[in-house]
Each structure stands twice: as structure tokens, then as C-alpha cells.
VMD Tcl script that builds the backbone (N, CA, C; Angstrom):
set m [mol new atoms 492]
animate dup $m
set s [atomselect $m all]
$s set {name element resname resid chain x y z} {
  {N N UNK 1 A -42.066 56.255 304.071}
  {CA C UNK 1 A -42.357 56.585 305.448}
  {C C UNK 1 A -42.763 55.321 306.198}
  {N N UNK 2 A -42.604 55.087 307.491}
  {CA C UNK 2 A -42.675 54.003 307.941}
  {C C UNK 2 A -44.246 54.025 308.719}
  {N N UNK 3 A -44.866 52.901 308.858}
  {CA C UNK 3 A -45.642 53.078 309.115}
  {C C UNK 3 A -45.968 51.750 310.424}
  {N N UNK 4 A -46.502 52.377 311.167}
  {CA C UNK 4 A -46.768 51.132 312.377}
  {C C UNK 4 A -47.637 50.246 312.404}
  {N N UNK 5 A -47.093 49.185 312.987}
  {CA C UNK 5 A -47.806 48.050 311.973}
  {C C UNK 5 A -49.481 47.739 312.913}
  {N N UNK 6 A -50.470 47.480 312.552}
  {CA C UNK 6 A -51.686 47.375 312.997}
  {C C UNK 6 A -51.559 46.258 314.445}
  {N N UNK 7 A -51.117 45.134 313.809}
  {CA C UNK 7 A -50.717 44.262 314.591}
  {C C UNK 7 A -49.049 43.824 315.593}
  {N N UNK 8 A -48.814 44.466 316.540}
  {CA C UNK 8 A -47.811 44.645 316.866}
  {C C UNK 8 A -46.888 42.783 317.590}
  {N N UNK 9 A -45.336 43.139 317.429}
  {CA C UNK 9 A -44.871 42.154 316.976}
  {C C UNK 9 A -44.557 41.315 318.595}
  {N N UNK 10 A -44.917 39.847 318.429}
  {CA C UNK 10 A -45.244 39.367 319.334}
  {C C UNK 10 A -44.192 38.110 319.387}
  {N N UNK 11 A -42.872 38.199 319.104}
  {CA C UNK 11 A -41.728 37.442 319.379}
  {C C UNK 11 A -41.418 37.123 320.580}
  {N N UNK 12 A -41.321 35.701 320.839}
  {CA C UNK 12 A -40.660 35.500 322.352}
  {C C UNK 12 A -39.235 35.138 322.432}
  {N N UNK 13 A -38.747 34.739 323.013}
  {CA C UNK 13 A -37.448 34.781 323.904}
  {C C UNK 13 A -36.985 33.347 323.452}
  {N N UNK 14 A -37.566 32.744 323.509}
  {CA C UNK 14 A -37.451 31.281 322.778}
  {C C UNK 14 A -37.349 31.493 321.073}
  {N N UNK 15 A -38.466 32.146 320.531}
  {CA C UNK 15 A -38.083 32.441 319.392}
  {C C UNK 15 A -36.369 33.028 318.642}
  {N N UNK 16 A -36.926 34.258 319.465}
  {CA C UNK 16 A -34.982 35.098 319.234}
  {C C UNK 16 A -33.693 33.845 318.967}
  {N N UNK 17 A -34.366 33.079 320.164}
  {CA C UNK 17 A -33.352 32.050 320.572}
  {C C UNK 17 A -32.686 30.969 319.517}
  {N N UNK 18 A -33.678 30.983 318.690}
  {CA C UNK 18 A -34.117 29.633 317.893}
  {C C UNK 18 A -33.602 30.512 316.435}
  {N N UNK 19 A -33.457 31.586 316.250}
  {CA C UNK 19 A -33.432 31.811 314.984}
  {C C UNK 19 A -31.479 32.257 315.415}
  {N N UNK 20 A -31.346 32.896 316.485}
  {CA C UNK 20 A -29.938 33.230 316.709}
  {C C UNK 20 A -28.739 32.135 316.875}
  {N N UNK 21 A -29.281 31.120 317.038}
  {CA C UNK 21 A -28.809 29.968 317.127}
  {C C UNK 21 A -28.594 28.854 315.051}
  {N N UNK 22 A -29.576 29.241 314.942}
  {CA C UNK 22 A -29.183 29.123 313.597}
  {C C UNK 22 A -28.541 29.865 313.067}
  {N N UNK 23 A -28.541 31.501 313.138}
  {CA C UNK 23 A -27.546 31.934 312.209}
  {C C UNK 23 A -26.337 32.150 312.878}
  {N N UNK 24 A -26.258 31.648 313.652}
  {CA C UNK 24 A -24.713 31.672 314.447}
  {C C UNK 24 A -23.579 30.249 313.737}
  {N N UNK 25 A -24.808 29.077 313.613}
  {CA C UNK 25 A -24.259 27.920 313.412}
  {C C UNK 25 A -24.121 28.064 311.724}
  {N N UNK 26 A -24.513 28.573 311.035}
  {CA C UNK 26 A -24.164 28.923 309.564}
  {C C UNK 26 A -23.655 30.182 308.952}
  {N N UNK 27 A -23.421 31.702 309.927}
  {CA C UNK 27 A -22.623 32.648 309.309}
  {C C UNK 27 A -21.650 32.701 308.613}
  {N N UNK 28 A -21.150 31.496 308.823}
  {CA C UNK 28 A -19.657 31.226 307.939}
  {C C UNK 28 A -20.148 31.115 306.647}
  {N N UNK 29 A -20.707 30.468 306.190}
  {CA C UNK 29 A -21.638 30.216 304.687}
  {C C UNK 29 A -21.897 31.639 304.072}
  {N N UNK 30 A -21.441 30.872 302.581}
  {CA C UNK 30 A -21.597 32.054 301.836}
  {C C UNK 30 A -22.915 32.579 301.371}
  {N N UNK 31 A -23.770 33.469 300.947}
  {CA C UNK 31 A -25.052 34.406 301.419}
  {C C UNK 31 A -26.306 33.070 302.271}
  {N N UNK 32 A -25.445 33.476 303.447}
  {CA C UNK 32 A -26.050 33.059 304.646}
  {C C UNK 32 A -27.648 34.098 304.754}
  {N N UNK 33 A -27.364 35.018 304.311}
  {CA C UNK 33 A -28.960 35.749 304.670}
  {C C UNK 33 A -30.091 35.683 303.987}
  {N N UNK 34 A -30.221 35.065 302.572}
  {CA C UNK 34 A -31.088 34.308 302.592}
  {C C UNK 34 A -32.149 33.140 303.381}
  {N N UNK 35 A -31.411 31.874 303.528}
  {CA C UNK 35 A -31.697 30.919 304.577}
  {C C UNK 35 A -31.813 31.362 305.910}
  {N N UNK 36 A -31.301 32.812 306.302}
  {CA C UNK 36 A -31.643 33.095 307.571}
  {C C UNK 36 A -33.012 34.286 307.362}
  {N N UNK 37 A -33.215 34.223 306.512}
  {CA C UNK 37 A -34.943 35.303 306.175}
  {C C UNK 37 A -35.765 34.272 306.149}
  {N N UNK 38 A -34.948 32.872 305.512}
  {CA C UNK 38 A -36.075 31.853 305.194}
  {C C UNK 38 A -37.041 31.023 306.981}
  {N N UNK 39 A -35.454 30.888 307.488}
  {CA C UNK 39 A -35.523 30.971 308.620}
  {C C UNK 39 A -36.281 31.417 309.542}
  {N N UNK 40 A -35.962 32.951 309.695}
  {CA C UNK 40 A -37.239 33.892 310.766}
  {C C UNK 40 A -38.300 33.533 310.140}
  {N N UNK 41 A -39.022 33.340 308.520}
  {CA C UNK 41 A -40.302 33.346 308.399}
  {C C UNK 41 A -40.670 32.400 308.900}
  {N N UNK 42 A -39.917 31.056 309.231}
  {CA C UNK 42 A -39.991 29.858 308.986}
  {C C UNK 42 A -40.672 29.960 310.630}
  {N N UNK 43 A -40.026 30.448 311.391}
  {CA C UNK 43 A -40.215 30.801 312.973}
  {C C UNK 43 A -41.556 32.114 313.077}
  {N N UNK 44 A -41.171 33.127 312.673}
  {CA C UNK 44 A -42.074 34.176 313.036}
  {C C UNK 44 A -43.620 33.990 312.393}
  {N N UNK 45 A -43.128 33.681 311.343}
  {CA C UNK 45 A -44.430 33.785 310.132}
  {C C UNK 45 A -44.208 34.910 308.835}
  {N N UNK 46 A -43.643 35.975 309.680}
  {CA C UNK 46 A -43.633 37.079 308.790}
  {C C UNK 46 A -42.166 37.793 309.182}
  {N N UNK 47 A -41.474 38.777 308.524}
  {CA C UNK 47 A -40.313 39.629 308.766}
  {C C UNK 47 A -40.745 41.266 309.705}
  {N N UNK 48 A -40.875 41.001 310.625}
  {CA C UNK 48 A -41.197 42.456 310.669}
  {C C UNK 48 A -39.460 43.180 311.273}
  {N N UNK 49 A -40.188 44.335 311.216}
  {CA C UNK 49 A -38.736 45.588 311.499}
  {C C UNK 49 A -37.770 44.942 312.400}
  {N N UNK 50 A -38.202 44.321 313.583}
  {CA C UNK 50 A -37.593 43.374 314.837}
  {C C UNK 50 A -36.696 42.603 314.520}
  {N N UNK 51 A -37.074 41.234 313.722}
  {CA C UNK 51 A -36.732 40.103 313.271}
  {C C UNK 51 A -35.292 40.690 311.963}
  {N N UNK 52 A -35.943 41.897 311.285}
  {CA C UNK 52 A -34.758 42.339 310.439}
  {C C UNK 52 A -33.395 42.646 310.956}
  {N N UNK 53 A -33.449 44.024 312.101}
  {CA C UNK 53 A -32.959 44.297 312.860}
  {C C UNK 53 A -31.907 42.935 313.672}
  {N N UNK 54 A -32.770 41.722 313.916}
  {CA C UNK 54 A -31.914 40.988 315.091}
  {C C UNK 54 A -30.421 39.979 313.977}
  {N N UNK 55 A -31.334 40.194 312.848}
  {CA C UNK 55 A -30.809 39.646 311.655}
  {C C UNK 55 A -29.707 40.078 311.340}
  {N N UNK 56 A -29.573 41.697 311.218}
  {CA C UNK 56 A -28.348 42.639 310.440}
  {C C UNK 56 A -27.506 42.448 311.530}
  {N N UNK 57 A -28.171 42.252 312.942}
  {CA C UNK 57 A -27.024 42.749 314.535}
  {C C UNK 57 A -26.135 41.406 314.184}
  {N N UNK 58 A -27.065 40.260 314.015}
  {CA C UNK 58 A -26.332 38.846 313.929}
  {C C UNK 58 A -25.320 38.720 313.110}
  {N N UNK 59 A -25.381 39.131 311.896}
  {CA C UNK 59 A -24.852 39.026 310.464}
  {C C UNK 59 A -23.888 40.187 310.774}
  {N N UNK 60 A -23.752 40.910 310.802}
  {CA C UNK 60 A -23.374 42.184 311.136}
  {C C UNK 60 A -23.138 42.887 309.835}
  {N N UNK 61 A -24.538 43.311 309.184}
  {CA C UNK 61 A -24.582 43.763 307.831}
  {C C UNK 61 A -25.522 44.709 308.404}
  {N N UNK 62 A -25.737 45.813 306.917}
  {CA C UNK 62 A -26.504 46.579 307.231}
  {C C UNK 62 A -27.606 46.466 307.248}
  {N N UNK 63 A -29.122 46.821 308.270}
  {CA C UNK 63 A -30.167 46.421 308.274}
  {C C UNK 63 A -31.113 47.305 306.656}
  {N N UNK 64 A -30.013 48.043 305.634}
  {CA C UNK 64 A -30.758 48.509 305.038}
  {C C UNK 64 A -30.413 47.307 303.965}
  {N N UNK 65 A -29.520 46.252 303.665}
  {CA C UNK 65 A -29.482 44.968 303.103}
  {C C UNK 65 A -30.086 43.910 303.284}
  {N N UNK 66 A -30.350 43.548 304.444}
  {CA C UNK 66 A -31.505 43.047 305.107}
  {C C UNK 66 A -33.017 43.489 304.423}
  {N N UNK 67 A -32.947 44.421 304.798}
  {CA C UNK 67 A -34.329 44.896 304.399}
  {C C UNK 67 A -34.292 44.964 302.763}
  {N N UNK 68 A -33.406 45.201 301.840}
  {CA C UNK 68 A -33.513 45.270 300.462}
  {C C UNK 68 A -33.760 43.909 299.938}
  {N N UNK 69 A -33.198 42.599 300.633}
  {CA C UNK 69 A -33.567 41.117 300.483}
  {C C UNK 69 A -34.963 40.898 300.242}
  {N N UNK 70 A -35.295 41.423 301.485}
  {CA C UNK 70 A -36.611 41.205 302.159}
  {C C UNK 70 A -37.857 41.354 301.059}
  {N N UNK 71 A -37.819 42.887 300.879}
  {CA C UNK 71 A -38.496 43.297 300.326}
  {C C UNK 71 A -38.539 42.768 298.617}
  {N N UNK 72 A -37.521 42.148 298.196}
  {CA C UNK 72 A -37.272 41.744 296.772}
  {C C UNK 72 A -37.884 40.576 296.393}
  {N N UNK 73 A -37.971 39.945 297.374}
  {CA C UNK 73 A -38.216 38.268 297.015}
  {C C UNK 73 A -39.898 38.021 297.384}
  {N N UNK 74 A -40.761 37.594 296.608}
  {CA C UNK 74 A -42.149 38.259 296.751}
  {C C UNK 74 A -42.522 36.860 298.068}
  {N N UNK 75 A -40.917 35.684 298.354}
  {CA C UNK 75 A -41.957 34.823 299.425}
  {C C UNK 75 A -41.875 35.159 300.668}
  {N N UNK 76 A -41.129 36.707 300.908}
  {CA C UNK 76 A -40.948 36.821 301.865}
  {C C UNK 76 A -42.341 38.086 302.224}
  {N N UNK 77 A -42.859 37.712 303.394}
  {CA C UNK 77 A -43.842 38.700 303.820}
  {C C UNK 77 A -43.242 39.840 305.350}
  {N N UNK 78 A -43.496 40.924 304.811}
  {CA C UNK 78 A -43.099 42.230 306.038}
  {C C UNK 78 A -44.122 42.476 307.389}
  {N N UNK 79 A -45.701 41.406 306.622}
  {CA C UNK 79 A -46.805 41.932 307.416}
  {C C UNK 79 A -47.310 40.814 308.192}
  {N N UNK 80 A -47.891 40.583 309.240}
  {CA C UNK 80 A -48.195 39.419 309.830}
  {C C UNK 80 A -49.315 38.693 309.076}
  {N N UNK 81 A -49.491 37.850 308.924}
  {CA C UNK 81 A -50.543 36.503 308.339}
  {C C UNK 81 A -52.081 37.010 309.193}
  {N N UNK 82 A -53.453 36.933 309.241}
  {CA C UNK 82 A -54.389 36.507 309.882}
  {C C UNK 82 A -54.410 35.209 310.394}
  {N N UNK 83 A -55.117 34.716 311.036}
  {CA C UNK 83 A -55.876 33.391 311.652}
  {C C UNK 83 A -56.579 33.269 310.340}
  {N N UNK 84 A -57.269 33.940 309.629}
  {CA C UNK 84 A -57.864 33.534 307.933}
  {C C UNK 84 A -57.276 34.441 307.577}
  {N N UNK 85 A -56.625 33.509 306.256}
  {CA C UNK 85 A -56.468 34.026 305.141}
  {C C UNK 85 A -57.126 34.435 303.586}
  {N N UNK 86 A -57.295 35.703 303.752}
  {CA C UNK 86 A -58.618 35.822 302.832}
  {C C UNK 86 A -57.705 36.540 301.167}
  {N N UNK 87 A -57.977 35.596 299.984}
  {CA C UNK 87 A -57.245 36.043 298.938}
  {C C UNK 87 A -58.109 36.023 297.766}
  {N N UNK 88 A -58.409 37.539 297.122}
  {CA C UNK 88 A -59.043 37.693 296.193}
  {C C UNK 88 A -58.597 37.550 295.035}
  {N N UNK 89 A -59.081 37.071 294.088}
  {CA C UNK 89 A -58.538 36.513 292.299}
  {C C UNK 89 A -58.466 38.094 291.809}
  {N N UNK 90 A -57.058 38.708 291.175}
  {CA C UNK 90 A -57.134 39.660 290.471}
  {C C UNK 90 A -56.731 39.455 288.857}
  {N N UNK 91 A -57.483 37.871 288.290}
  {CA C UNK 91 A -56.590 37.454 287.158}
  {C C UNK 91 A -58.221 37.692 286.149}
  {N N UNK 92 A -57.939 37.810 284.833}
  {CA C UNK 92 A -58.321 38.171 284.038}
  {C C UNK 92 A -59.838 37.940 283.709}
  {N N UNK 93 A -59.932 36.697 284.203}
  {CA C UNK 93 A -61.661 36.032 284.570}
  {C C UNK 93 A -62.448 37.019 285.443}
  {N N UNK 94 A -61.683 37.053 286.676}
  {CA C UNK 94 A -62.366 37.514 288.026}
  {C C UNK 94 A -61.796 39.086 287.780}
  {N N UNK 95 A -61.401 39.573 287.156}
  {CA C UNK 95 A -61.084 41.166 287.119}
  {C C UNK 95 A -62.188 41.678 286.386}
  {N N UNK 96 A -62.550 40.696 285.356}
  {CA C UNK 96 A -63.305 41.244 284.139}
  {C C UNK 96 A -65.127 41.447 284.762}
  {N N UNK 97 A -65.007 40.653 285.866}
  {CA C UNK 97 A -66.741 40.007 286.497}
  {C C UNK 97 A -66.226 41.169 287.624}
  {N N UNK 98 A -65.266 41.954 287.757}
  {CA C UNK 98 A -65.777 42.790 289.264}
  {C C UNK 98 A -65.083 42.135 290.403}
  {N N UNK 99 A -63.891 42.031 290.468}
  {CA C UNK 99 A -62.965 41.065 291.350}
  {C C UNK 99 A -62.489 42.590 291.651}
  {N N UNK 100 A -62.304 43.658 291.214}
  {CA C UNK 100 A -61.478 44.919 291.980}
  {C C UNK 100 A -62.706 45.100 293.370}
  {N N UNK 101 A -63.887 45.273 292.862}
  {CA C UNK 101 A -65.197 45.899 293.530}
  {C C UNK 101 A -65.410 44.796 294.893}
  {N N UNK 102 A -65.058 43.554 294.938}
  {CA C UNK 102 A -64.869 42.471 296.000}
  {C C UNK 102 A -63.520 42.754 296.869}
  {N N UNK 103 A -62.669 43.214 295.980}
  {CA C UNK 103 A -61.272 43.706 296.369}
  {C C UNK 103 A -61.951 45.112 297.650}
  {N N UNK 104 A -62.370 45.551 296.908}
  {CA C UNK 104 A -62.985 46.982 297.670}
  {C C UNK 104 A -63.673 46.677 298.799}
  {N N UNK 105 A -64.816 46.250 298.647}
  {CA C UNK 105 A -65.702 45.201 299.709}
  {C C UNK 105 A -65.300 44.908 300.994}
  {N N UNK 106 A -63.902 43.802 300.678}
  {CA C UNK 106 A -63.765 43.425 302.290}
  {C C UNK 106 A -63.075 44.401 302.022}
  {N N UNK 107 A -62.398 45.385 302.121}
  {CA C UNK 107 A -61.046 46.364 302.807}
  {C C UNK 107 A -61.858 47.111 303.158}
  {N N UNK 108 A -63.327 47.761 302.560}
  {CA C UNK 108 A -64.462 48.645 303.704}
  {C C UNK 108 A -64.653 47.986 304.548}
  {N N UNK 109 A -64.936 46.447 304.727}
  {CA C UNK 109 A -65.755 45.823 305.737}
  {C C UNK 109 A -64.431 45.512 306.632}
  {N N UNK 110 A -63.527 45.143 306.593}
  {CA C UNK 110 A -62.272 44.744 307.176}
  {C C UNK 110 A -61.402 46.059 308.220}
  {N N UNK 111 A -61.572 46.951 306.996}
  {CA C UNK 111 A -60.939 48.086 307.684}
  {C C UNK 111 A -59.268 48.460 307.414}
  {N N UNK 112 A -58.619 47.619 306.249}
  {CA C UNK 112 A -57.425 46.965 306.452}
  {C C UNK 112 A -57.318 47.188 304.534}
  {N N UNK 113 A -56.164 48.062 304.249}
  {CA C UNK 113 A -55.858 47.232 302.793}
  {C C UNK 113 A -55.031 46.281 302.595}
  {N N UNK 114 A -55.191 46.359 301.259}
  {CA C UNK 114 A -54.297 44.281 300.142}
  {C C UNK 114 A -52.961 44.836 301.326}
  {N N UNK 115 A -52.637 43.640 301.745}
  {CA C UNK 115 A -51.741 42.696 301.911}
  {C C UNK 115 A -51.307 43.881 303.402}
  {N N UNK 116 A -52.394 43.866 304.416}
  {CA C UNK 116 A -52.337 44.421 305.879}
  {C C UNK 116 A -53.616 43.201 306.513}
  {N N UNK 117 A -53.265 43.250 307.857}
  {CA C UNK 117 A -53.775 42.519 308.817}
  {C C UNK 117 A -54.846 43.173 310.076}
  {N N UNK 118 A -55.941 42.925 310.160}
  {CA C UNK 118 A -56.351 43.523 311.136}
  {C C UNK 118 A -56.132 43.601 312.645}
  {N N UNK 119 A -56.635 44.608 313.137}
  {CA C UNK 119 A -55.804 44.910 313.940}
  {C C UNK 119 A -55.980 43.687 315.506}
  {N N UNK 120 A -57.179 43.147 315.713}
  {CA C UNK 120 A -57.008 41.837 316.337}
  {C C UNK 120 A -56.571 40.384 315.780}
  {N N UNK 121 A -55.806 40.293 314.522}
  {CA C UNK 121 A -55.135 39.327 313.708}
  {C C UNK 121 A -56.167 38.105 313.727}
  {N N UNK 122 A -57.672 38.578 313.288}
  {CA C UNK 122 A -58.639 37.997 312.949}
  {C C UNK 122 A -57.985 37.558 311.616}
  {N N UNK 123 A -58.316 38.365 310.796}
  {CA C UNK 123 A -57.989 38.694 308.929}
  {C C UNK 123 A -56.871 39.111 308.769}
  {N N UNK 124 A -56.117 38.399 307.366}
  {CA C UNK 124 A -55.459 39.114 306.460}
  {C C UNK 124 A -55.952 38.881 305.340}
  {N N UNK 125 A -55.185 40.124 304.006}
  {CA C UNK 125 A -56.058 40.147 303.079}
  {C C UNK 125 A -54.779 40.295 301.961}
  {N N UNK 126 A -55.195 39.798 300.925}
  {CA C UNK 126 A -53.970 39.604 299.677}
  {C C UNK 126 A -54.792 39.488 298.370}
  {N N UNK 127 A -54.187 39.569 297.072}
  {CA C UNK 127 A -54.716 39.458 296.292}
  {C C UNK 127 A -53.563 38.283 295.236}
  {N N UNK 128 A -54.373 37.944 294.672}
  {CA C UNK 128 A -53.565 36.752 293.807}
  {C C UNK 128 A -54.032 37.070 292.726}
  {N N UNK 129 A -52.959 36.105 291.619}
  {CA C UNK 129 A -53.314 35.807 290.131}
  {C C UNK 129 A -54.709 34.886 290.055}
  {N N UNK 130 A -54.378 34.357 288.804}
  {CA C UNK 130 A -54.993 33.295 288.615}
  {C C UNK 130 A -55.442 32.069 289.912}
  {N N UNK 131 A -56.359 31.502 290.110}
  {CA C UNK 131 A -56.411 30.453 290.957}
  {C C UNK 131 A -57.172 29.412 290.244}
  {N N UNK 132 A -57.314 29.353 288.967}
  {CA C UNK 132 A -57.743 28.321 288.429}
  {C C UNK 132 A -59.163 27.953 288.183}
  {N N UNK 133 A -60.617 29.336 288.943}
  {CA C UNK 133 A -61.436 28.866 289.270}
  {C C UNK 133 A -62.183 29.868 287.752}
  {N N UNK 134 A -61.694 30.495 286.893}
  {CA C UNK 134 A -62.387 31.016 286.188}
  {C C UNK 134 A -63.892 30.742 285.757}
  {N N UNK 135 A -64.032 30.146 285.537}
  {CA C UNK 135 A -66.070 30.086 285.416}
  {C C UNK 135 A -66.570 30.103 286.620}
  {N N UNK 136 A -65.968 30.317 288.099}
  {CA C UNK 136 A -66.970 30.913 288.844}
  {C C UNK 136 A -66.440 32.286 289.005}
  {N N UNK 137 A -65.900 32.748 288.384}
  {CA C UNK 137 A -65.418 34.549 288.391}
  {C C UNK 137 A -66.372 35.406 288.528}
  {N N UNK 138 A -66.306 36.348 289.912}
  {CA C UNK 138 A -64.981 36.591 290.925}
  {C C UNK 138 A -65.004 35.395 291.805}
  {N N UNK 139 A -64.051 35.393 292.061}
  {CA C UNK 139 A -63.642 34.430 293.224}
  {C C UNK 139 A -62.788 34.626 293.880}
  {N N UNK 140 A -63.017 34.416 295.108}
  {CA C UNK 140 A -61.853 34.574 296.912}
  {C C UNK 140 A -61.695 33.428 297.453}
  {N N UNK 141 A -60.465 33.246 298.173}
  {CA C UNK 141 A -60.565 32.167 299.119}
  {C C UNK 141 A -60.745 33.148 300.673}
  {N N UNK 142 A -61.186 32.366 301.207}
  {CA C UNK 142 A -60.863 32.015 303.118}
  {C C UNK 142 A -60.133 31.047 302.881}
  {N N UNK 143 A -58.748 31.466 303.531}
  {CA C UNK 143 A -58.113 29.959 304.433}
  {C C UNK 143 A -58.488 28.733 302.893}
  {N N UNK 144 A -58.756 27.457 303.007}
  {CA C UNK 144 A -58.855 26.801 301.827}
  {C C UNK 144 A -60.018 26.661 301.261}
  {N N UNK 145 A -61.381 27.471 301.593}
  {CA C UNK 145 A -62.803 27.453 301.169}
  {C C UNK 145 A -62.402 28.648 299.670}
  {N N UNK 146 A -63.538 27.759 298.647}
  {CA C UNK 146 A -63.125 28.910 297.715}
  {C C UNK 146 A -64.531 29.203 297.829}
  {N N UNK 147 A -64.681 30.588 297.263}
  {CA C UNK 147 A -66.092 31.322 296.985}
  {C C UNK 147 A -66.148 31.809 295.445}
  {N N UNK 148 A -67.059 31.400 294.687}
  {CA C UNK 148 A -67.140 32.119 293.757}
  {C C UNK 148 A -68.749 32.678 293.221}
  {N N UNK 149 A -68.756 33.114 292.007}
  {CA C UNK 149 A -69.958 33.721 291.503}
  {C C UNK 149 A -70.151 35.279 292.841}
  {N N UNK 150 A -68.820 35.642 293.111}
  {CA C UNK 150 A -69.029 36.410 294.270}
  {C C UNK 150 A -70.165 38.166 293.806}
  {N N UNK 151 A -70.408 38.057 294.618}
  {CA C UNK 151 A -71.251 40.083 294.231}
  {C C UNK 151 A -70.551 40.551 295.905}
  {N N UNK 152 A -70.771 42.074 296.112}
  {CA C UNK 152 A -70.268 42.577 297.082}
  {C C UNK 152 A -71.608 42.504 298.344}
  {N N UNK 153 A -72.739 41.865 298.560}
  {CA C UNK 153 A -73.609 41.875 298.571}
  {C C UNK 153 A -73.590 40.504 299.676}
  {N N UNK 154 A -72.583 39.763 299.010}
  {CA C UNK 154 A -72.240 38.111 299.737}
  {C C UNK 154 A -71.394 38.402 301.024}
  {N N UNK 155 A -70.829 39.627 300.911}
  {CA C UNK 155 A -69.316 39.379 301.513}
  {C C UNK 155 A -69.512 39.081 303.290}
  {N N UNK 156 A -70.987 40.161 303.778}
  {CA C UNK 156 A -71.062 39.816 305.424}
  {C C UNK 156 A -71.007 38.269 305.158}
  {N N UNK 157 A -71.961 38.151 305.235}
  {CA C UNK 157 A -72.380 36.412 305.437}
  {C C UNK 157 A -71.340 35.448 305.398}
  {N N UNK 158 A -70.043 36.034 304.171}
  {CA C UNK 158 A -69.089 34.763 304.040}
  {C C UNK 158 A -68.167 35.483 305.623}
  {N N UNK 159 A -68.068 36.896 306.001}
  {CA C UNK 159 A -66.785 37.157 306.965}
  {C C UNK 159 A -67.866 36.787 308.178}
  {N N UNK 160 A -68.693 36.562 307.952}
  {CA C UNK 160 A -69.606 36.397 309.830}
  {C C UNK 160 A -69.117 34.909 309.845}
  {N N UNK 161 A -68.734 34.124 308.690}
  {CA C UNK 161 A -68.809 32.360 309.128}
  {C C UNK 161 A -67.375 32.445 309.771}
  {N N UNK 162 A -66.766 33.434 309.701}
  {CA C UNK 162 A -65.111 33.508 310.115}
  {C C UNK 162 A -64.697 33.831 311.399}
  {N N UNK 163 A -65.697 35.333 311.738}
  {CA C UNK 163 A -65.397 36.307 312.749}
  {C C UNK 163 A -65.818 35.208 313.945}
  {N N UNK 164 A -67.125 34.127 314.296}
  {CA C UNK 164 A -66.840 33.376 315.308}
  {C C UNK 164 A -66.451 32.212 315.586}
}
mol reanalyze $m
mol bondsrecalc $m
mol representation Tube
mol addrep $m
């Protein structure tokens, strides 16, 4: 079921421009729709329904191929990015110390689940593997700050240094 996206899609005219212009100048190429997903992200940030859509009209494929790309290749994202990017460790260190219960944490305090954006594109929220920081497990990033030795207890204090 489709669902509407929190943050609605904010493409300009210049953009359209910039991505239609590339796949015009390479359709001839053989799976051109790759490099043209790589493309819109490369421009938009993210794929949403819009950007798919202008994609299949261009290509003149079906937008349900488009969208089966999309969705397959884990570098492509469907949802818009935050201004911070907030990514919790779900790898074996930080799972074992309570990395789900931090997981839980910000999506009460946020309002937003793994891998959705709030709805003033303050925050987004994702979860990752490994990040290498195991002896301070749990651990999150903001954007490139890491946090660890986290409890659910920390979490205002680290999203208030964000929210102004």
C-alpha cells in the first residue's frame, strides 16, 4: 500500500531539467537506467514516486521497472535524507548492550520509524551494521559525531544539540 511520504517532494524545474537532459544524452546506452537512478539521487538526494515516474516517461519503460531497480539496490534511497543524519549500530556489540531499545528511543522521541524522515526534514533515521565502535556499545551517529556507552535516558540532550 502506498503510503504518503511525511516530507513532500520538493523538485524544481531546473532539477527535472538537469536529470532529463542527461538521460536524453545517454538513452541510447545499453541499461541506461541504472546511471540514470544514479543520476536523480545524484540531483534529488533520494528517488521518490516523482523522480521514478519522470524516469519511466523518459526511458519509456515501465514505471513498475523503474521502481523494481530502485527498490533492489540497497544505495538507492525512496525516502528523503534529514539535515541530520541519525544512524543507530544494529551489529552484534551494540544489539547485545540494548541498541534495539535506542532504536526505540529516538522513533518515540522523533515520531518517525528506521529509515523515514520527519516531517519538517529536521531528522532522518536508519540503522546500520557494524560501525567499528564496539567497546563503546550501543552506539549512534548524528551526521559524523559518534555517541556511545548510549542508555535511552541520553537521547533528549544528544537530539536538543541538533533541533537548534
Amino acid at each position: 500500500m502506498y503510503k504518503e511520504p511525511a516530507v513532500p517532494f520538493k523538485g524544481t524545474k531546473e532539477q527535472e531539467q538537469e536529470l532529463l537532459t542527461f538521460i536524453d544524452a545517454n538513452k541510447d546506452e545499453d541499461g541506461v537506467l541504472m546511471p540514470a537512478l544514479q543520476k536523480a539521487q545524484e540531483i534529488y538526494g533520494y528517488l521518490p514516486i516523482e523522480v521514478q515516474t519522470m524516469i519511466a516517461k523518459a526511458l519509456d519503460i515501465p514505471l513498475s521497472e523503474v521502481y523494481g531497480v530502485a527498490t533492489f539496490y540497497s544505495q538507492f534511497s525512496l525516502n528523503p535524507k534529514g539535515e541530520h543524519r541519525i544512524s543507530v549500530c544494529l551489529g552484534t556489540a551494540c544489539y547485545v548492550k540494548g541498541a534495539d531499545k535506542i532504536l526505540e528511543g529516538i522513533e518515540a522521541r522523533l515520531g518517525i520509524k528506521c529509515g523515514e524522515c520527519t516531517s519538517d526534514g529536521k531528522f532522518s533515521l536508519d540503522s546500520t551494521r557494524c560501525v567499528g565502535a564496539c567497546g563503546l556499545a550501543p552506539v549512534m551517529l548524528v551526521d559524523d559525531d559518534v555517541y556511545g556507552r548510549l542508555t535511552v535516558d541520553m537521547l533528549d540532550g544528544i537530539l536538543d544539540k541538533y533541533r537548534n
